[in-house]
DRENDO-1510 file (C-alpha; in Angstrom, 1 decimal, always signed):
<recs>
REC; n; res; u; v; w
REC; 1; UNK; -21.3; +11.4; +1.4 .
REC; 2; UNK; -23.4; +12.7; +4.2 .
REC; 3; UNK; -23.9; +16.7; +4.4 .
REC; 4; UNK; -21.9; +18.2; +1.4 .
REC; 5; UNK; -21.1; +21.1; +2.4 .
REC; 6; UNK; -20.4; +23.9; -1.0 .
REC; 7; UNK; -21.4; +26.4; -2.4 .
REC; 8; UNK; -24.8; +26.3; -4.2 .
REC; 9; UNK; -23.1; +27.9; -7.2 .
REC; 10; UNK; -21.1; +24.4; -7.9 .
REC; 11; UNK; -23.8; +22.0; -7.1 .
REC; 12; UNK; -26.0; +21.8; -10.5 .
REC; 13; UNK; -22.7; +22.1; -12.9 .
REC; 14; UNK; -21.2; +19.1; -10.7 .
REC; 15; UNK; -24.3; +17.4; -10.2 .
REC; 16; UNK; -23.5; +14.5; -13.0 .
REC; 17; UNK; -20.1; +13.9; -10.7 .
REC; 18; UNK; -22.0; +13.6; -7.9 .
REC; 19; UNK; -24.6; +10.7; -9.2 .
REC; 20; UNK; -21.6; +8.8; -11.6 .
REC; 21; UNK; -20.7; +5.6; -10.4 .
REC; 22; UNK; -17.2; +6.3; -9.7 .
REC; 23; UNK; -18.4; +8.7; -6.7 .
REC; 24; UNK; -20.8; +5.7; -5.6 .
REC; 25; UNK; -17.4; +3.6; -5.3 .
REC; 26; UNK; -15.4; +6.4; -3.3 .
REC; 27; UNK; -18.3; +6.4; -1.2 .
REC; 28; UNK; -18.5; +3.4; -0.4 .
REC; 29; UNK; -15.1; +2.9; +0.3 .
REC; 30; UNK; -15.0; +6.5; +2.5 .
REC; 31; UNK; -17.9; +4.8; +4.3 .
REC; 32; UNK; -16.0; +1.0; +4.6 .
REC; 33; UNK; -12.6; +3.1; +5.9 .
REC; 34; UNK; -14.7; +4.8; +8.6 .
REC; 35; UNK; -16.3; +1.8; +9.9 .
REC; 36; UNK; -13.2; +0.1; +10.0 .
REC; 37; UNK; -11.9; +2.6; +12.4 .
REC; 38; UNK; -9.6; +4.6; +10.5 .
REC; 39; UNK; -9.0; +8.2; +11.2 .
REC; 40; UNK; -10.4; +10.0; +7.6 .
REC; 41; UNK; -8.6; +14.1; +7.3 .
REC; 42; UNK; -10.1; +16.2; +7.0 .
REC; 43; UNK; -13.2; +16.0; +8.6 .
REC; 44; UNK; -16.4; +15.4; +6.4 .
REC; 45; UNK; -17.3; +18.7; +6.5 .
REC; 46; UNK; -14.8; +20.0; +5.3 .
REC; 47; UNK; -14.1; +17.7; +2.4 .
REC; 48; UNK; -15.4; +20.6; -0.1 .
REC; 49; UNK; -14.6; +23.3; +1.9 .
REC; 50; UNK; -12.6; +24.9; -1.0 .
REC; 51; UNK; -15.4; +24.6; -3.3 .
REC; 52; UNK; -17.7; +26.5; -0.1 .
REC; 53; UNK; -15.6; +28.9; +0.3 .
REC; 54; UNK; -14.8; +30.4; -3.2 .
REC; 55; UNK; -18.1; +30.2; -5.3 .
REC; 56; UNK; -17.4; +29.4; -8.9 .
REC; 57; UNK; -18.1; +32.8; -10.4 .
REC; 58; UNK; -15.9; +34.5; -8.4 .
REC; 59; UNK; -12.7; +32.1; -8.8 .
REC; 60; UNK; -10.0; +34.6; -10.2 .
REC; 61; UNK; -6.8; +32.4; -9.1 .
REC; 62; UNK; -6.6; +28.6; -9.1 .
REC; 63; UNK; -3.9; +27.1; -6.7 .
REC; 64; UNK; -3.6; +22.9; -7.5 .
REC; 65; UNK; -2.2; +20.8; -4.5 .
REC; 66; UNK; -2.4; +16.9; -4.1 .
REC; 67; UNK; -3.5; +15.2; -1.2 .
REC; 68; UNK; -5.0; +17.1; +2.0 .
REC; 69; UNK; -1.9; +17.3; +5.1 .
REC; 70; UNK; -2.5; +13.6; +7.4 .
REC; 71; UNK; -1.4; +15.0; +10.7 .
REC; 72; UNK; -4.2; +15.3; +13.1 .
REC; 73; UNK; -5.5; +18.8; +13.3 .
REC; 74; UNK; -3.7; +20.0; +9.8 .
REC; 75; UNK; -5.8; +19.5; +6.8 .
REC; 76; UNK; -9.2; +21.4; +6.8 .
REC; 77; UNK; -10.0; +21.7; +3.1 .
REC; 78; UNK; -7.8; +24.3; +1.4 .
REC; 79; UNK; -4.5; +22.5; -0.2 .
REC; 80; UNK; -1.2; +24.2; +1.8 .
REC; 81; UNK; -3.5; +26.0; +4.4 .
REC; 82; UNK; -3.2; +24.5; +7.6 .
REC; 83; UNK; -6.0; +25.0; +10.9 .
REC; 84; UNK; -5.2; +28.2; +13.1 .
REC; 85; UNK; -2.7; +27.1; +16.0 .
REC; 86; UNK; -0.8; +24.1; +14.0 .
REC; 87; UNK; +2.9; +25.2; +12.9 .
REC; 88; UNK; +2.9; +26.0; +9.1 .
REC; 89; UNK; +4.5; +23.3; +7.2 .
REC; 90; UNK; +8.3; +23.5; +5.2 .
REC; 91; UNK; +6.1; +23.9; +1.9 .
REC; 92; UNK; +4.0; +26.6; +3.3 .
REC; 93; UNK; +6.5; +28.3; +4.6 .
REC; 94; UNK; +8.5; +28.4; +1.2 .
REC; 95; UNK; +4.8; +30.4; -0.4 .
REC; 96; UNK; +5.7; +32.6; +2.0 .
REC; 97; UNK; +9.4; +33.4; +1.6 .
REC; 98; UNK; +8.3; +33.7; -2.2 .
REC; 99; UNK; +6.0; +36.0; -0.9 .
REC; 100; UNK; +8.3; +38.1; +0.5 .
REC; 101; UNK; +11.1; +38.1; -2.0 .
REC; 102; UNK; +8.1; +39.0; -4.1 .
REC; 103; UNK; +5.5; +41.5; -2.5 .
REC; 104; UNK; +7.7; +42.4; +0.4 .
REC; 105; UNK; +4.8; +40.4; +2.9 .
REC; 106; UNK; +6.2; +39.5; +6.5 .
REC; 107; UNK; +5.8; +35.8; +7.0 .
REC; 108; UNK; +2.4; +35.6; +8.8 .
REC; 109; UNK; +2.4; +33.6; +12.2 .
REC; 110; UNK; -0.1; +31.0; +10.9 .
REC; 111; UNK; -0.9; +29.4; +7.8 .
REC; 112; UNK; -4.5; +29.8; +8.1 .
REC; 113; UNK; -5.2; +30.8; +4.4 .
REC; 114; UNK; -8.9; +31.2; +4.3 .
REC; 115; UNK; -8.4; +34.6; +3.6 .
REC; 116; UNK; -7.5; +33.8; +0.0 .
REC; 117; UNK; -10.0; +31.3; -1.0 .
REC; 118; UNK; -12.8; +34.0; +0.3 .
REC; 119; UNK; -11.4; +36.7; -2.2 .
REC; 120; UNK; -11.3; +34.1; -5.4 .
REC; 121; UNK; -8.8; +32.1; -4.9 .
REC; 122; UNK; -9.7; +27.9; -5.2 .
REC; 123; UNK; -7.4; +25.8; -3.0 .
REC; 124; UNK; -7.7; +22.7; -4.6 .
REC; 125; UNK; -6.4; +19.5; -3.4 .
REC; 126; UNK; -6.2; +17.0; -6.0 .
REC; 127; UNK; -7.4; +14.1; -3.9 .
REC; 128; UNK; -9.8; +15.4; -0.8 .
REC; 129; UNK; -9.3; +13.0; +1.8 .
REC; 130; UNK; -6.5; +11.0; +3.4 .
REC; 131; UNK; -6.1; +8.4; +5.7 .
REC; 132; UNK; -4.5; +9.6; +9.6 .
REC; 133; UNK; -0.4; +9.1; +9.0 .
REC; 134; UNK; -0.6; +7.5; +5.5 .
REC; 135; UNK; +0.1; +10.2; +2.6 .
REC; 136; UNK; -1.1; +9.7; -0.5 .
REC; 137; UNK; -4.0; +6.8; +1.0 .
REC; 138; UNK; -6.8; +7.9; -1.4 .
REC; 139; UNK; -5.0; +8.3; -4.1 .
REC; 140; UNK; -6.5; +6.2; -7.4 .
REC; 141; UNK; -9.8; +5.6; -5.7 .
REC; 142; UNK; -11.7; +8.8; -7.7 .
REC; 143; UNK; -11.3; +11.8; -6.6 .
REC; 144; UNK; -8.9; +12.8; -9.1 .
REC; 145; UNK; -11.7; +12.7; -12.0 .
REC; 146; UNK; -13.8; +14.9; -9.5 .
REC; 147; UNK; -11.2; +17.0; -9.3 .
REC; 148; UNK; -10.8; +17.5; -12.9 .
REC; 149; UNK; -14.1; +18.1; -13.4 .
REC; 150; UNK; -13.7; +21.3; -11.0 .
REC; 151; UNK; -10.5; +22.5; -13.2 .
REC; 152; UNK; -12.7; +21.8; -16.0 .
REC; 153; UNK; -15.7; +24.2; -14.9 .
REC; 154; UNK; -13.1; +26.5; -14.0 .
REC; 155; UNK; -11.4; +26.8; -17.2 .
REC; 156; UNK; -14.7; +27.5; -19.5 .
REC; 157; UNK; -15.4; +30.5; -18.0 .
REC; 158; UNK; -15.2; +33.5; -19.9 .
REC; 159; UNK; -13.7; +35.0; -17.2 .
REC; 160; UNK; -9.8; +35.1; -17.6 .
REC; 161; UNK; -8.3; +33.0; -14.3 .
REC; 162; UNK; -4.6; +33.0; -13.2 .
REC; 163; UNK; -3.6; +29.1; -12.6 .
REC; 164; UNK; -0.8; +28.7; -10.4 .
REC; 165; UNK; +0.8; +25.4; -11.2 .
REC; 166; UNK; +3.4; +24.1; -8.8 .
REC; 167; UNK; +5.6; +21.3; -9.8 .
REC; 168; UNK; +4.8; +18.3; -11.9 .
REC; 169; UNK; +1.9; +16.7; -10.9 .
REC; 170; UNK; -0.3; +20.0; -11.3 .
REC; 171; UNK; +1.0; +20.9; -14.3 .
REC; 172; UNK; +0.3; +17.5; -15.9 .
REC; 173; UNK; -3.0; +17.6; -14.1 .
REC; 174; UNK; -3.9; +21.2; -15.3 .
REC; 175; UNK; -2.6; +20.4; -18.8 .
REC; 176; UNK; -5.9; +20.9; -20.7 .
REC; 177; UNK; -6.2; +24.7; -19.3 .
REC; 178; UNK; -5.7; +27.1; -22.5 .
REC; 179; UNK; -3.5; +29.8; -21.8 .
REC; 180; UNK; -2.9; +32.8; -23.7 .
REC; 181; UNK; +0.3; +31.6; -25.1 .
REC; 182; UNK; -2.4; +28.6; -26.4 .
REC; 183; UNK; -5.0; +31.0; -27.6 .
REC; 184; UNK; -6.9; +30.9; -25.0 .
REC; 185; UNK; -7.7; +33.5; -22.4 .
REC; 186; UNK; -6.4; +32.2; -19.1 .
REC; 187; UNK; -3.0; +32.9; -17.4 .
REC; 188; UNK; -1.1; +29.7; -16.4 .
REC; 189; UNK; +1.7; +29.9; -14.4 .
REC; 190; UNK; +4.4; +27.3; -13.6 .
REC; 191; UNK; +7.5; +27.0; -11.6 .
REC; 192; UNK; +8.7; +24.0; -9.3 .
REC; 193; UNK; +6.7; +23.0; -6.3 .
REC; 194; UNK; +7.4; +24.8; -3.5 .
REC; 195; UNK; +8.4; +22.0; -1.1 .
REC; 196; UNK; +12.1; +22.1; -0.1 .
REC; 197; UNK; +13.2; +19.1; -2.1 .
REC; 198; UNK; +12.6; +21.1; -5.0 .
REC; 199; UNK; +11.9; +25.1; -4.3 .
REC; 200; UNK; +15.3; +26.5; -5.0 .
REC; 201; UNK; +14.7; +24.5; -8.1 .
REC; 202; UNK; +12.6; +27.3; -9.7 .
REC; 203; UNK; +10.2; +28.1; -7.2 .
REC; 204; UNK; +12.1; +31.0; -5.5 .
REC; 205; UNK; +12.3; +33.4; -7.5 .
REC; 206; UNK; +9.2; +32.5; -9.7 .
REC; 207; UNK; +6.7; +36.0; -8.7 .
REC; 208; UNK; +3.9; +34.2; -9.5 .
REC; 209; UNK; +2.4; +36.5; -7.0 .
REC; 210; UNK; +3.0; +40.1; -8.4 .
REC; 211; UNK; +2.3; +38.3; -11.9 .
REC; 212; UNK; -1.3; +37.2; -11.1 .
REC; 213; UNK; -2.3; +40.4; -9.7 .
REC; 214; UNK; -0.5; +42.2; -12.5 .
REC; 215; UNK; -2.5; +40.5; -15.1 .
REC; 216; UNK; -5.7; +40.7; -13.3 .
REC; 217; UNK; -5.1; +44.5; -12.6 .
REC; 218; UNK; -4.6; +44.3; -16.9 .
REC; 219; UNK; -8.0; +42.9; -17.0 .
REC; 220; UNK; -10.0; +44.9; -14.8 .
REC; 221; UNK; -9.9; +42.7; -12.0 .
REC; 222; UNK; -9.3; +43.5; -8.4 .
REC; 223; UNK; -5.7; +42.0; -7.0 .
REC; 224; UNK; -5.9; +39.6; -4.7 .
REC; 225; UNK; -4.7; +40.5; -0.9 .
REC; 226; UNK; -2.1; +38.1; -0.4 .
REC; 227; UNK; -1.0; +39.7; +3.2 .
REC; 228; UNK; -2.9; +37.4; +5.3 .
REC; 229; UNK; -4.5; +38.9; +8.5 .
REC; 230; UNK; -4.1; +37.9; +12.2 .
REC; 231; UNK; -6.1; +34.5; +13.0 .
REC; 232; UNK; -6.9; +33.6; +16.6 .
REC; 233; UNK; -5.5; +30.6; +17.5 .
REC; 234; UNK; -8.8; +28.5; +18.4 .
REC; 235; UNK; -9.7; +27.2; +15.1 .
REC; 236; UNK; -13.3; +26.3; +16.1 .
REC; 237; UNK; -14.7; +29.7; +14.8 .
REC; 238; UNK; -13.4; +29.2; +11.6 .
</recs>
């Protein structure tokens, strides 16, 4: 996959997912889609930028998307963050009128939300890569069971982590996590995603924000800083 760019603390404990055959084939297929001319989001670079940005010791929240955005000049790694300069989308803009409701933030100008992952917080997308214009293109072709693996890793630390899980799909897909309520030592989260087809379903409302940094706080953790600073609007410095 060319230069992998993460954090050293995740390459030995995904080093198996990296040499198993079903990354060989997604390869391949990520290298058969390029030469066919087809416009691959995000760039390669940024495939595991999520995994570069928050090291795996320090992951205190875990936020589950699905596929990376597949407008040009949108998707750069994090799941619901979008590159400085491009309008926030509808579902981005619903986190942050939860926000609000919840914390009292003002909606932020961008939806650059590196900010988050650097203080803990992995913005995981399901499936990493997309095809230009086609949603849901690499869906079923293996990322999926990389992805697990991550959520995996995630959940044996002895750590306590708040998962946010945001509709459906990541609750089925975060299924194995044990929560408290389980036994385990983990706070998981749900409410409806918050796209808006479904947000005034159960996603306004939900405080998932306050919750996590309550329960952190309760553990001797540091809150997450959910107000997200000023970004400049070139996105190359990023």
């Amino acid at each position: 996959m060319g230069d992998i760019r993460l954090h050293q603390s995740w390459k030995r404990p995904l080093g198996a997912e990296f040499a198993s055959p079903y990354m060989a084939d997604l390869r391949a297929f990520l290298v058969a889609e390029k030469a066919a001319g087809k416009a691959i989001f995000p760039a390669g670079g940024e495939w595991f930028r999520a995994l570069d940005l928050t090291p795996l010791d320090t992951v205190r929240v875990v936020i589950l998307g699905q596929d990376p955005y597949h407008g040009p000049g949108q998707a750069h790694g994090l799941c619901f963050s979008v590159r400085p300069g491009v309008r926030p989308p509808p579902s981005l803009v619903n986190i942050y009128k939860e926000l609000h409701s919840d914390l009292g933030l003002a909606r932020p100008a961008h939806g650059f939300l590196e900010h988050w992952a650097r203080q803990g917080v992995l913005l995981l997308n399901s499936v990493l890569t997309v095809e230009s214009g086609r949603a849901a293109s690499h869906r079923d072709r293996g990322w999926e069971k990389f992805s697990d693996a991550v959520i995996r890793l995630v959940a044996a630390r002895p750590d306590p982590v708040v998962f946010l899980l945001w509709g459906s799909y990541a609750q089925k897909k975060a299924g194995f996590v044990r929560s408290i309520a389980q036994g385990g030592h983990h706070l998981v989260l749900k409410a409806a995603h918050p796209s808006p087809l479904s947000a005034h379903n159960g996603f306004f409302g939900c405080r998932h924000f306050s919750q996590t940094n309550a329960f952190l706080e309760s553990r001797g953790l540091p809150p997450i800083d959910w107000a997200l600073p000023p970004v400049a609007a070139d996105p190359a410095g990023h």
